[in-house]
Structures are given as C-alpha cells and as structure tokens.
CHARMM internal coordinates of N, CA and C (Angstrom, degrees):
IC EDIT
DIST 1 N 1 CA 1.4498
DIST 1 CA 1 C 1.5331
ANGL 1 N 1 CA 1 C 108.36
DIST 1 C 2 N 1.3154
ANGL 1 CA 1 C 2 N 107.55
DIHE 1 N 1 CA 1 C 2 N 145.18
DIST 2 N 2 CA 1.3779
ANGL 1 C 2 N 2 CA 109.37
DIHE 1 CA 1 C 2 N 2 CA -150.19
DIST 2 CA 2 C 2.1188
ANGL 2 N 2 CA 2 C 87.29
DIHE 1 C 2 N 2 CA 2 C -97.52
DIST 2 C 3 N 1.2524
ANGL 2 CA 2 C 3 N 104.79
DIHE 2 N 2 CA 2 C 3 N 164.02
DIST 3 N 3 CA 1.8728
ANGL 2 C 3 N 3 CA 103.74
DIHE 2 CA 2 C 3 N 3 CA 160.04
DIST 3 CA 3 C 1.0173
ANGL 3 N 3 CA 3 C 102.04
DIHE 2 C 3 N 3 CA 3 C -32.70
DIST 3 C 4 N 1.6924
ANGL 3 CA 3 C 4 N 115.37
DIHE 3 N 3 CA 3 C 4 N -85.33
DIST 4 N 4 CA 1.3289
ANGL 3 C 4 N 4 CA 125.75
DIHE 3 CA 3 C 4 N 4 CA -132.45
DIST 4 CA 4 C 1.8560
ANGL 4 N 4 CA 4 C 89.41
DIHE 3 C 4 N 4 CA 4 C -72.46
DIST 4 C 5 N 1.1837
ANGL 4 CA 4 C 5 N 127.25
DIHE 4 N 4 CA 4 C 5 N -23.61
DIST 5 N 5 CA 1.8550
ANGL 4 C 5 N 5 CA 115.20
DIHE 4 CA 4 C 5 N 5 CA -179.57
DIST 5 CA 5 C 1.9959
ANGL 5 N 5 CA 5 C 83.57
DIHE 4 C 5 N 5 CA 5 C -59.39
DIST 5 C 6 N 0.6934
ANGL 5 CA 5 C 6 N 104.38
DIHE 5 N 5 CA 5 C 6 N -79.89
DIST 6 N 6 CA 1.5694
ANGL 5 C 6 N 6 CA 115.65
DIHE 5 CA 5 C 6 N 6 CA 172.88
DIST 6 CA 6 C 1.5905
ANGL 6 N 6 CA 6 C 118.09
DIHE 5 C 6 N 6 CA 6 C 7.62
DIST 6 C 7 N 1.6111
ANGL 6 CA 6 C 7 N 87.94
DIHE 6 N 6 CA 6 C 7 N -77.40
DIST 7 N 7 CA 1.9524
ANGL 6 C 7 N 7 CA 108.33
DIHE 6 CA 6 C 7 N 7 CA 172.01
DIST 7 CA 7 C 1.2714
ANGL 7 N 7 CA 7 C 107.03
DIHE 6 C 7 N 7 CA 7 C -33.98
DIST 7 C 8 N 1.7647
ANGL 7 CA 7 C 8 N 113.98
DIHE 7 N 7 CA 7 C 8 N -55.62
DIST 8 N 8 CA 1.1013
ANGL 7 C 8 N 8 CA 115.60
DIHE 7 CA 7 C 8 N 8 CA -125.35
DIST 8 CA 8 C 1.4950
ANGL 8 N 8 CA 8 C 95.21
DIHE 7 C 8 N 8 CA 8 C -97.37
DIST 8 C 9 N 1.7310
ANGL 8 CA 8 C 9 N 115.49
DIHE 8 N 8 CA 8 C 9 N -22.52
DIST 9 N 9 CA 1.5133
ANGL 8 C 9 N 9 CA 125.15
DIHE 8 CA 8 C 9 N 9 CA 163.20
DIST 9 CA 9 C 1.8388
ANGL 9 N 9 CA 9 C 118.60
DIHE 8 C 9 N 9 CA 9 C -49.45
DIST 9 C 10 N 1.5954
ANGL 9 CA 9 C 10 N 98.85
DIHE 9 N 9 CA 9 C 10 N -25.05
DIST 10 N 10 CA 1.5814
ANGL 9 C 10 N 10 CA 104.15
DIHE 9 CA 9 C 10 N 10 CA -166.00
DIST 10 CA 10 C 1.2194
ANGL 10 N 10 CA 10 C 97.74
DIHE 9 C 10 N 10 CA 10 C -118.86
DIST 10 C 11 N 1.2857
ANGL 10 CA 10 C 11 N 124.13
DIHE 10 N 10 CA 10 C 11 N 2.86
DIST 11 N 11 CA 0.9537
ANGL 10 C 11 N 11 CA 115.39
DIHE 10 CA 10 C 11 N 11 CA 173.83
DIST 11 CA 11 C 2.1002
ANGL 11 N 11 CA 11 C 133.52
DIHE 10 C 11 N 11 CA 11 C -41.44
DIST 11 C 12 N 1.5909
ANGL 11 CA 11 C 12 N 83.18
DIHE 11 N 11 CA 11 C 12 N -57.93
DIST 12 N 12 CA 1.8534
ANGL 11 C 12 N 12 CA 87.77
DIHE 11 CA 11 C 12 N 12 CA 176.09
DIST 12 CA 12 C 2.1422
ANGL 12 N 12 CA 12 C 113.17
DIHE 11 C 12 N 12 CA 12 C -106.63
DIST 12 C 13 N 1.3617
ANGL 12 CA 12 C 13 N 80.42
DIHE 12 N 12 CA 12 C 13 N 44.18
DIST 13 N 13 CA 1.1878
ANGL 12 C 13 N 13 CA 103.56
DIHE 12 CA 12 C 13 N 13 CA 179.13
DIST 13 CA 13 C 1.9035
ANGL 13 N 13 CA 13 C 107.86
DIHE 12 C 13 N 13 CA 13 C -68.07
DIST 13 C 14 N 0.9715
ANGL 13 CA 13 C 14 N 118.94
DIHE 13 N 13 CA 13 C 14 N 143.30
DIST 14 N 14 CA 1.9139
ANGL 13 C 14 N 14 CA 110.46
DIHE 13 CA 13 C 14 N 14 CA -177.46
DIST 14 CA 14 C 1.8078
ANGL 14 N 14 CA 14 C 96.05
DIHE 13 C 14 N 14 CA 14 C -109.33
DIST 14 C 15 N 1.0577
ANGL 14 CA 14 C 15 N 103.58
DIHE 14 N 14 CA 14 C 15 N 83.68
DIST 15 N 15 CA 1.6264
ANGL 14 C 15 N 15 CA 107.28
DIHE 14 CA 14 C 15 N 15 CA 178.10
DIST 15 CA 15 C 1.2798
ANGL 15 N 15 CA 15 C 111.72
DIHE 14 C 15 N 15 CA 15 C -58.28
DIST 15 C 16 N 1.3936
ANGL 15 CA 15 C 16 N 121.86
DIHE 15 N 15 CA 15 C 16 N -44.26
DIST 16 N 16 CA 1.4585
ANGL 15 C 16 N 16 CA 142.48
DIHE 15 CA 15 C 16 N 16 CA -149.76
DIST 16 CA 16 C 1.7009
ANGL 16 N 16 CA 16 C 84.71
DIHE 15 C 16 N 16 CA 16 C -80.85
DIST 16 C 17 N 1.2170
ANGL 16 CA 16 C 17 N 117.85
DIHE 16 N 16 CA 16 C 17 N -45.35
DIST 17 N 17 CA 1.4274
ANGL 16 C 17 N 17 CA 112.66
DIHE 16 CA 16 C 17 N 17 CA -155.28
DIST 17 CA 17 C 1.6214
ANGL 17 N 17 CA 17 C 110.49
DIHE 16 C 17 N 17 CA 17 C -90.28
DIST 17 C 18 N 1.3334
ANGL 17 CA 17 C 18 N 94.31
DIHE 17 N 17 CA 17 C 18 N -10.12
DIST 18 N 18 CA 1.7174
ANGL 17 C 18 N 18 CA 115.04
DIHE 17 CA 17 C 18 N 18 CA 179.99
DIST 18 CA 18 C 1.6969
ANGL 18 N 18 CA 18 C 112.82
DIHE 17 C 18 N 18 CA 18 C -78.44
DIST 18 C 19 N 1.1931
ANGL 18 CA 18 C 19 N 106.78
DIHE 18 N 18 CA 18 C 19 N -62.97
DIST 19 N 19 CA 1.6597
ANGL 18 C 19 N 19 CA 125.08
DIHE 18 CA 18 C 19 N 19 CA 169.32
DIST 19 CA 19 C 1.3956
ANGL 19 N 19 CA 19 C 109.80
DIHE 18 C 19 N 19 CA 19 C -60.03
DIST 19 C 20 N 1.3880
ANGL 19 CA 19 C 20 N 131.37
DIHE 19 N 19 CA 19 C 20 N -19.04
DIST 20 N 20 CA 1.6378
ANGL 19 C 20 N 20 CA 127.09
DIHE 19 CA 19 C 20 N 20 CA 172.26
DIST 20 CA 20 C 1.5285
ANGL 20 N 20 CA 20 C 93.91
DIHE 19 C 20 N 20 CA 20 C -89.55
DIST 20 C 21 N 0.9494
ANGL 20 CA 20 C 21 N 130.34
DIHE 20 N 20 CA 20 C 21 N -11.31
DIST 21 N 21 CA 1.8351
ANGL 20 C 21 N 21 CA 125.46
DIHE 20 CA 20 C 21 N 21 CA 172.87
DIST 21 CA 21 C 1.5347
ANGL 21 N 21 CA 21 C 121.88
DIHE 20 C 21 N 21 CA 21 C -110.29
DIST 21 C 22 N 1.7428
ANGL 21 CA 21 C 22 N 101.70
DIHE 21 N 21 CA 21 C 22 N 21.40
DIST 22 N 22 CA 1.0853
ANGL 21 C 22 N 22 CA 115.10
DIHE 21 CA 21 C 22 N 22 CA -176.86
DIST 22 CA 22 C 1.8357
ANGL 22 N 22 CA 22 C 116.19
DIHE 21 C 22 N 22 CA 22 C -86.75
DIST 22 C 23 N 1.0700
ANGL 22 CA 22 C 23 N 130.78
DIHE 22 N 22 CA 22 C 23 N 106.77
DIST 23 N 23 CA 1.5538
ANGL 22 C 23 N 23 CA 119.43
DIHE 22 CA 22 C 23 N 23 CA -171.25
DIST 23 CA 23 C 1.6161
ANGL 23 N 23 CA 23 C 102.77
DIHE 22 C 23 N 23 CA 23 C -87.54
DIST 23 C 24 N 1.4461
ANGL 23 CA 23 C 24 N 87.58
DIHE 23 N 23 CA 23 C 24 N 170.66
DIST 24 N 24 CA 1.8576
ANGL 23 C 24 N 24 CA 97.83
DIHE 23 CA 23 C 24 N 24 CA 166.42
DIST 24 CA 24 C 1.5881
ANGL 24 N 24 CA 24 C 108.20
DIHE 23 C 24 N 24 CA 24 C -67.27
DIST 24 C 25 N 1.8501
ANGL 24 CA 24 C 25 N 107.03
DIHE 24 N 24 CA 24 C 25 N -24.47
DIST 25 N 25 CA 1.7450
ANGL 24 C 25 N 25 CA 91.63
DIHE 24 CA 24 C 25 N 25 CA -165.94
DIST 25 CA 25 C 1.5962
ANGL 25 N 25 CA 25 C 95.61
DIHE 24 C 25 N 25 CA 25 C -66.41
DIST 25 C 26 N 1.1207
ANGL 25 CA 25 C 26 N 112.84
DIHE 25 N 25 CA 25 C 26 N -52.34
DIST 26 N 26 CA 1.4804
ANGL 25 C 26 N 26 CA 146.91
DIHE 25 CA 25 C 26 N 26 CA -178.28
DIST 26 CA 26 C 1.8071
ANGL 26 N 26 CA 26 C 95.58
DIHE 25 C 26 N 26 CA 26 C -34.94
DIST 26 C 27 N 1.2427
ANGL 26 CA 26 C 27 N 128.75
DIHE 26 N 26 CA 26 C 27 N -15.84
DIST 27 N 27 CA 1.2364
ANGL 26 C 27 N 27 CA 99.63
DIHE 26 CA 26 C 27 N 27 CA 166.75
DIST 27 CA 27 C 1.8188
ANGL 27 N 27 CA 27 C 109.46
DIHE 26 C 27 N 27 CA 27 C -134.69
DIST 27 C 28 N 1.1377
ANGL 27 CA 27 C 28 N 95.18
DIHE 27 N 27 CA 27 C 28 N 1.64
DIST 28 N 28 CA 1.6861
ANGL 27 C 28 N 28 CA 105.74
DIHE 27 CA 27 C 28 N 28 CA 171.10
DIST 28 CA 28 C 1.3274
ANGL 28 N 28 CA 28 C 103.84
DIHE 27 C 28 N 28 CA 28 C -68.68
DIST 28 C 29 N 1.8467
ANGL 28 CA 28 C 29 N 111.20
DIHE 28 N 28 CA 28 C 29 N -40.34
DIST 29 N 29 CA 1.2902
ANGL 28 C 29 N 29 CA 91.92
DIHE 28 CA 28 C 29 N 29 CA 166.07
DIST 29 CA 29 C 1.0926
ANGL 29 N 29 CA 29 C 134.14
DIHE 28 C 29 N 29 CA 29 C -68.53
DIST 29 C 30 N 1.0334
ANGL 29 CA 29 C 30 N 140.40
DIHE 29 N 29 CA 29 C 30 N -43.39
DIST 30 N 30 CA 1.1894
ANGL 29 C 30 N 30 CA 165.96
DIHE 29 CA 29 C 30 N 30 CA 156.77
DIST 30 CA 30 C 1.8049
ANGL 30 N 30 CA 30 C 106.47
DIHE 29 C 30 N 30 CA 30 C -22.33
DIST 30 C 31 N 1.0161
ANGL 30 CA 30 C 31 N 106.42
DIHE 30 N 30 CA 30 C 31 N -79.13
DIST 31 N 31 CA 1.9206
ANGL 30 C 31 N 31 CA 90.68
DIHE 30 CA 30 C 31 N 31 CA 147.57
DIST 31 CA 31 C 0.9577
ANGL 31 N 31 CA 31 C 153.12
DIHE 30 C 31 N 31 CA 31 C -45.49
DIST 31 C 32 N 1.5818
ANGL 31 CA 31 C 32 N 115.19
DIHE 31 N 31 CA 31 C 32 N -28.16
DIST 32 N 32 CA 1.7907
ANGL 31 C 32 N 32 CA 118.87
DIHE 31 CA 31 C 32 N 32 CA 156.50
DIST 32 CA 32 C 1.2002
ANGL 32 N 32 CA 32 C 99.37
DIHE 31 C 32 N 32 CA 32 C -78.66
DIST 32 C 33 N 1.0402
ANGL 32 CA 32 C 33 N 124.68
DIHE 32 N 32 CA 32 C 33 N 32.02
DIST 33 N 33 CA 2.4914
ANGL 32 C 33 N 33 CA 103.39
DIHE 32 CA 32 C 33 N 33 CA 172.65
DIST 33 CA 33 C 1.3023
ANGL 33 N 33 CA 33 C 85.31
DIHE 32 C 33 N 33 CA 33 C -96.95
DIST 33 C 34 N 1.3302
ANGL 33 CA 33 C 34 N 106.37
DIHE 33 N 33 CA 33 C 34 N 162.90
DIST 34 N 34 CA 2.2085
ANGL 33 C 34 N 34 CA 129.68
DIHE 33 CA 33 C 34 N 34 CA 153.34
DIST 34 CA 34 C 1.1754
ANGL 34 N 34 CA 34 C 86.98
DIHE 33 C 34 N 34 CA 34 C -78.43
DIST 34 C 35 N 1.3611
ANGL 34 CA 34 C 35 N 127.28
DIHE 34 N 34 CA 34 C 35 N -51.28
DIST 35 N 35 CA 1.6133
ANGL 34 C 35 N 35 CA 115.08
DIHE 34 CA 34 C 35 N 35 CA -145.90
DIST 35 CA 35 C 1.3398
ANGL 35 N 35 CA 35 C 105.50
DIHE 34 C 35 N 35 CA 35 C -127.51
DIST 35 C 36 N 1.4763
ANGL 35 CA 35 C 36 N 131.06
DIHE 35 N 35 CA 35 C 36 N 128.21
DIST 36 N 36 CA 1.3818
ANGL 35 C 36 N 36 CA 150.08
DIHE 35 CA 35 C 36 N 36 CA -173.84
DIST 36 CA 36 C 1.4463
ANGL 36 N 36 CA 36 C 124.48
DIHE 35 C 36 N 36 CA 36 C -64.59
DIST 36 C 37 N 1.2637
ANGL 36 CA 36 C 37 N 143.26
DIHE 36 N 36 CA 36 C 37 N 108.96
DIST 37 N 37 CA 1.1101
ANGL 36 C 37 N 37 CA 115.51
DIHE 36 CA 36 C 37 N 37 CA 160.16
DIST 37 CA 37 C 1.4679
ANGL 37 N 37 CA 37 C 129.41
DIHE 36 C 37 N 37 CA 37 C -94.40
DIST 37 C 38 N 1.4541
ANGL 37 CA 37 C 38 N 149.24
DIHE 37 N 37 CA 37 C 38 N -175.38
DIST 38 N 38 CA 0.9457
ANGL 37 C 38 N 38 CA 140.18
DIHE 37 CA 37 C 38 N 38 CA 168.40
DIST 38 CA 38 C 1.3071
ANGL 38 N 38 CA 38 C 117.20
DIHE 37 C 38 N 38 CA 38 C -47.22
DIST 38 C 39 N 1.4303
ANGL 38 CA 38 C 39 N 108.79
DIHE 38 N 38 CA 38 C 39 N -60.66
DIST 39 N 39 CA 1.7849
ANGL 38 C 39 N 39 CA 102.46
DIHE 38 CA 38 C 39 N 39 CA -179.91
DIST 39 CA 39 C 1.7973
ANGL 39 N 39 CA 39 C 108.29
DIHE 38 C 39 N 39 CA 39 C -60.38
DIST 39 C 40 N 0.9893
ANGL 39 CA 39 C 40 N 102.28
DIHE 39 N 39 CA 39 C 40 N -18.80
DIST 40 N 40 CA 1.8843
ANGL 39 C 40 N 40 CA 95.25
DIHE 39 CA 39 C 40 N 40 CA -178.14
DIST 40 CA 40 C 1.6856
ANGL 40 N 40 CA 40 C 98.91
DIHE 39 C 40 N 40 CA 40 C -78.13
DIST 40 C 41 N 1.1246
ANGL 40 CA 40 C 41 N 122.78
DIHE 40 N 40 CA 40 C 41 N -25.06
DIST 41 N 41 CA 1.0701
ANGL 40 C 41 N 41 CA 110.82
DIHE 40 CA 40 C 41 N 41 CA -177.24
DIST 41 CA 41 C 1.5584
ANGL 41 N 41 CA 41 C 119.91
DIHE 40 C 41 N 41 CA 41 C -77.19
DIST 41 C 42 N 1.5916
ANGL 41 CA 41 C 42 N 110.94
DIHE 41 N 41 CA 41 C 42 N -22.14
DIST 42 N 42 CA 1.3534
ANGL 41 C 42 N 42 CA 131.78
DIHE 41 CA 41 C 42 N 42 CA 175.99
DIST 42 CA 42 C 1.7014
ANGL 42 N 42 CA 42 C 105.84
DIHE 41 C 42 N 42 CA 42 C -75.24
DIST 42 C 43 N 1.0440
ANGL 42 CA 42 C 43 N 106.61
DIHE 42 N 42 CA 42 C 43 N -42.97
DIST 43 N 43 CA 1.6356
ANGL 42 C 43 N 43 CA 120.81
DIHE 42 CA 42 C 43 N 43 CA 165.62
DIST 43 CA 43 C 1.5815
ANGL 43 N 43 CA 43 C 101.98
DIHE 42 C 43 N 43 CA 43 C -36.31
DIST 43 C 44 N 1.2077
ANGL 43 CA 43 C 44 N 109.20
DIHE 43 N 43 CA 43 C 44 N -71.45
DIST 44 N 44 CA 1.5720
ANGL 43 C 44 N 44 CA 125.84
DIHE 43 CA 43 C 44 N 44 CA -176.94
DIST 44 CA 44 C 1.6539
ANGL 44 N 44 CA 44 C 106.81
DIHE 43 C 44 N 44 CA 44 C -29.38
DIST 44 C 45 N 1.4113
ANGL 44 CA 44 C 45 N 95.18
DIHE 44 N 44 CA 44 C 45 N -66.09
DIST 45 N 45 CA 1.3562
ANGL 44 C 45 N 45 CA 106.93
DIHE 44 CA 44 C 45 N 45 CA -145.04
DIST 45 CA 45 C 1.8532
ANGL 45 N 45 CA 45 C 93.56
DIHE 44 C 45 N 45 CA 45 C -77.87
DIST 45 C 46 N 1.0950
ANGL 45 CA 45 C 46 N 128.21
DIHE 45 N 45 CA 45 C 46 N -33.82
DIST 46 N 46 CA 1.5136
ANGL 45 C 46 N 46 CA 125.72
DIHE 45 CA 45 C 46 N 46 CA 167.71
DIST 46 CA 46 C 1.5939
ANGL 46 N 46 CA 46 C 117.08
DIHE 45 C 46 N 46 CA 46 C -7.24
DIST 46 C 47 N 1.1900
ANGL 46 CA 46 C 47 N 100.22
DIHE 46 N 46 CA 46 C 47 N 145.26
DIST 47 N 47 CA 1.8852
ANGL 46 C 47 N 47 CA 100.97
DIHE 46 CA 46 C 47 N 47 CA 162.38
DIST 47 CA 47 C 0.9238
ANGL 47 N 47 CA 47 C 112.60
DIHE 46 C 47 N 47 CA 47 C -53.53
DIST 47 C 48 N 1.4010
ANGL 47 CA 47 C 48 N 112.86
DIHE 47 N 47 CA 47 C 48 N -50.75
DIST 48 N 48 CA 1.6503
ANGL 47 C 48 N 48 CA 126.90
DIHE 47 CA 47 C 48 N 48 CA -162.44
DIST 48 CA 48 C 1.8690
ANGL 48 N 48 CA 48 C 113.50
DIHE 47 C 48 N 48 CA 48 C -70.20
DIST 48 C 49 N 1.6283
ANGL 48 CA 48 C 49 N 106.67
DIHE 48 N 48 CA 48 C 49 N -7.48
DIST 49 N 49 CA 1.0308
ANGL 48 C 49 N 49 CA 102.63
DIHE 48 CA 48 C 49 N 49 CA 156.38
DIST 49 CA 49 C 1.5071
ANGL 49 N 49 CA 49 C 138.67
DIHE 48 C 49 N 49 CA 49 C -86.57
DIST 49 C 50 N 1.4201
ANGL 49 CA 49 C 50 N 109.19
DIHE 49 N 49 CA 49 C 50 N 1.50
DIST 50 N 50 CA 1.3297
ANGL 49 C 50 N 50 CA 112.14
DIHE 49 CA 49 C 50 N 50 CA 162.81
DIST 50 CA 50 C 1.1245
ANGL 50 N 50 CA 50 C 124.37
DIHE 49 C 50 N 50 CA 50 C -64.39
DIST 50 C 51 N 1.0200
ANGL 50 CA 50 C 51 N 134.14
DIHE 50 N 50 CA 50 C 51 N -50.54
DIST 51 N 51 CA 1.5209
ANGL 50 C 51 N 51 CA 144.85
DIHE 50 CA 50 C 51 N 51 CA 168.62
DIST 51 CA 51 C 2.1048
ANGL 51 N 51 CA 51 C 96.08
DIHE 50 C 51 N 51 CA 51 C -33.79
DIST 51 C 52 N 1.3849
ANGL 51 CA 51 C 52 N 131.53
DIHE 51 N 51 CA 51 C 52 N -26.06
DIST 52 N 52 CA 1.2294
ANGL 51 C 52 N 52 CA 114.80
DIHE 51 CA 51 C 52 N 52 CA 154.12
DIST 52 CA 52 C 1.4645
ANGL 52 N 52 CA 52 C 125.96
DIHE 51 C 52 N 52 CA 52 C -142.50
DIST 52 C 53 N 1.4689
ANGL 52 CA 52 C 53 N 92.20
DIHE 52 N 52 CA 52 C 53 N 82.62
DIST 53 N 53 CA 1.7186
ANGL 52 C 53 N 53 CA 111.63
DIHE 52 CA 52 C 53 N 53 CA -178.45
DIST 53 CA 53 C 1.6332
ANGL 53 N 53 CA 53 C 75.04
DIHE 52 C 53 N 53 CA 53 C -84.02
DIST 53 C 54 N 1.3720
ANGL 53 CA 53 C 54 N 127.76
DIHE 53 N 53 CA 53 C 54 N -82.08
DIST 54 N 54 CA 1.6039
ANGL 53 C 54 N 54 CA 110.22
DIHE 53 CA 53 C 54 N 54 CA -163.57
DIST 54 CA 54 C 1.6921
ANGL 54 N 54 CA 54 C 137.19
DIHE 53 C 54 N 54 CA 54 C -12.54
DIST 54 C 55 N 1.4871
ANGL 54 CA 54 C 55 N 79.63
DIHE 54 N 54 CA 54 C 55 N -66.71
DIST 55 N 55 CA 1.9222
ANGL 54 C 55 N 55 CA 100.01
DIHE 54 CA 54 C 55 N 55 CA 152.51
DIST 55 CA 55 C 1.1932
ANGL 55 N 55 CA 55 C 124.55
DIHE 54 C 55 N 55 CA 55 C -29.73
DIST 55 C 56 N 1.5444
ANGL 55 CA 55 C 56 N 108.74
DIHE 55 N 55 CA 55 C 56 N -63.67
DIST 56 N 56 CA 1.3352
ANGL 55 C 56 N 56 CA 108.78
DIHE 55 CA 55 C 56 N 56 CA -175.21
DIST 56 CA 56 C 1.5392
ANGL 56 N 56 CA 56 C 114.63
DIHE 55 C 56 N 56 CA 56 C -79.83
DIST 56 C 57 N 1.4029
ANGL 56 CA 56 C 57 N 122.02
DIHE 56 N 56 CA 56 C 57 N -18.42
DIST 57 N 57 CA 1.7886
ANGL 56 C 57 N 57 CA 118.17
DIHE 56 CA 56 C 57 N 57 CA 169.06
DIST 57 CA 57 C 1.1712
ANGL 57 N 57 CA 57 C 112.37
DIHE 56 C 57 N 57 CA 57 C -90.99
DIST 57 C 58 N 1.2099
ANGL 57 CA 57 C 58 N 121.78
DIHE 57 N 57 CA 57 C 58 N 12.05
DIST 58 N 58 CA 1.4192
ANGL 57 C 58 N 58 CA 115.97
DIHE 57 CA 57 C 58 N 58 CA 171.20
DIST 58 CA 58 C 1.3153
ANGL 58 N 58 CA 58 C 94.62
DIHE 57 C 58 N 58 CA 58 C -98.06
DIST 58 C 59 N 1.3984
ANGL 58 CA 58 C 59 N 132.82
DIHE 58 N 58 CA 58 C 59 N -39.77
DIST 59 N 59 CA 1.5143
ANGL 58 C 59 N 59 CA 122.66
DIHE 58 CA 58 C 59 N 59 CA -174.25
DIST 59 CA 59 C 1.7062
ANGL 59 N 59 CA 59 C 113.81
DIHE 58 C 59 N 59 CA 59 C -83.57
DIST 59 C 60 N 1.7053
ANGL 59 CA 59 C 60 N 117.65
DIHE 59 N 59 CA 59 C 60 N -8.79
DIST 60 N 60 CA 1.0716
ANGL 59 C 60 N 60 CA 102.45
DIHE 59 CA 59 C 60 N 60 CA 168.18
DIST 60 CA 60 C 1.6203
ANGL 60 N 60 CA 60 C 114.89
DIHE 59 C 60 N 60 CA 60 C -85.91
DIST 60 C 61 N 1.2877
ANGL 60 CA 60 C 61 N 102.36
DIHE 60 N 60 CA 60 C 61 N -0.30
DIST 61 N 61 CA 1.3398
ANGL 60 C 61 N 61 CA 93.28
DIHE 60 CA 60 C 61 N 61 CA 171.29
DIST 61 CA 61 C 1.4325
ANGL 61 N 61 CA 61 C 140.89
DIHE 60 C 61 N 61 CA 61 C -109.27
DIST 61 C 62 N 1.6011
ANGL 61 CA 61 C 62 N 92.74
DIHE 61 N 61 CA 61 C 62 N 0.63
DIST 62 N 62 CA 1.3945
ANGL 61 C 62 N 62 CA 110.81
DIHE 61 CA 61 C 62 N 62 CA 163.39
DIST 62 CA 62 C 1.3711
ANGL 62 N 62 CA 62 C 107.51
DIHE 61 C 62 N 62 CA 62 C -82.79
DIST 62 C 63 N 1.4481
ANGL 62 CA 62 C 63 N 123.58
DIHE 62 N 62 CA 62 C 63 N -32.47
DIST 63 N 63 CA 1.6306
ANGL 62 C 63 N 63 CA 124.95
DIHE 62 CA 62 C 63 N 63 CA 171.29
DIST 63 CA 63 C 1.4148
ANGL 63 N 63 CA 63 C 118.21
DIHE 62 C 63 N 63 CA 63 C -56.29
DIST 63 C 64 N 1.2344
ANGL 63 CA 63 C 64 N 108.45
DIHE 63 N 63 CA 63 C 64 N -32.77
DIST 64 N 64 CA 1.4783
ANGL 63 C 64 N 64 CA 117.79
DIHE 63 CA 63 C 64 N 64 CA -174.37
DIST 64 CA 64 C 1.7563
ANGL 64 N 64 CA 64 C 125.10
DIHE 63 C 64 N 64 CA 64 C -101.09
DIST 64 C 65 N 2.0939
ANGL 64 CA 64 C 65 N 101.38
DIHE 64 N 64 CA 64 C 65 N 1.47
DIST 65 N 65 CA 1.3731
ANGL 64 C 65 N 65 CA 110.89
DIHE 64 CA 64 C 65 N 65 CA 156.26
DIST 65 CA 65 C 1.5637
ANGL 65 N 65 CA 65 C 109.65
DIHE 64 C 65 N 65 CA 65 C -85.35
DIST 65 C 66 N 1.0848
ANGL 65 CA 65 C 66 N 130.81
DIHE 65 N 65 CA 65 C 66 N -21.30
DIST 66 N 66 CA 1.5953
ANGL 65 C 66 N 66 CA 134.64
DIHE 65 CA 65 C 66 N 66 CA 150.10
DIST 66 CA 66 C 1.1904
ANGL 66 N 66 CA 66 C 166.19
DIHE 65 C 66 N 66 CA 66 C -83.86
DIST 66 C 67 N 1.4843
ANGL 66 CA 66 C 67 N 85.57
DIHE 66 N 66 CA 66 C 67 N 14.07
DIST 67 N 67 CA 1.2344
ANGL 66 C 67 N 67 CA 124.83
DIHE 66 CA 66 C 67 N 67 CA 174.95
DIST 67 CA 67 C 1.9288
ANGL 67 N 67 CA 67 C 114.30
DIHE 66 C 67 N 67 CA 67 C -80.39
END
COOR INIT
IC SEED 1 N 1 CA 1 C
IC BUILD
C-alpha cells in the first residue's frame, strides 16, 4: 500500500476527537504490548501521552539493554 492509499484511508479520520478519548489506561496499555498496533501507536502520540514520556524511556531502554 502505497502513502497516498494511506492518506487517503486517514484521511476523514477525527484525530482531535480520538486523542480527547484517549485515557492513561488506554496508553499504559499500549506500552506493555511487544507488538504495536495502529491505534497503540495513536495512543503514543496523544497529549495525554506526555504525562508518560518517563514510562516510555525507561522501557526503551530496558528494550535496548537486550538487544
């Protein structure tokens, strides 16, 4: 699938309305997965995920002592 199939999938996407329904559980999970999905990745990127950038560099760096 090309970008623009991509764009044009997210296109009428409601981001704004997605990330205001974003919880803390909603991205804690989203940090304990191995494996990502799209909405976890939207999880990520949320406002409401600032509140755990710590969280999340502490686990990239335990990922990356086992690597």
């Amino acid at each position: 699938m090309s970008y623009y199939d991509e764009l044009v999938k997210w296109k009428d996407f409601d981001f704004e309305n997605y990330f205001s329904n974003v919880t803390d559980e909603d991205i804690k999970k989203s940090i304990g997965k191995d494996k990502l999905g799209i909405y976890d990745y939207l999880n990520l990127l949320s406002p409401k995920a600032q509140d755990h950038l710590e969280e999340m560099a502490v686990l990239r760096v335990e990922i990356s002592k086992s690597e």
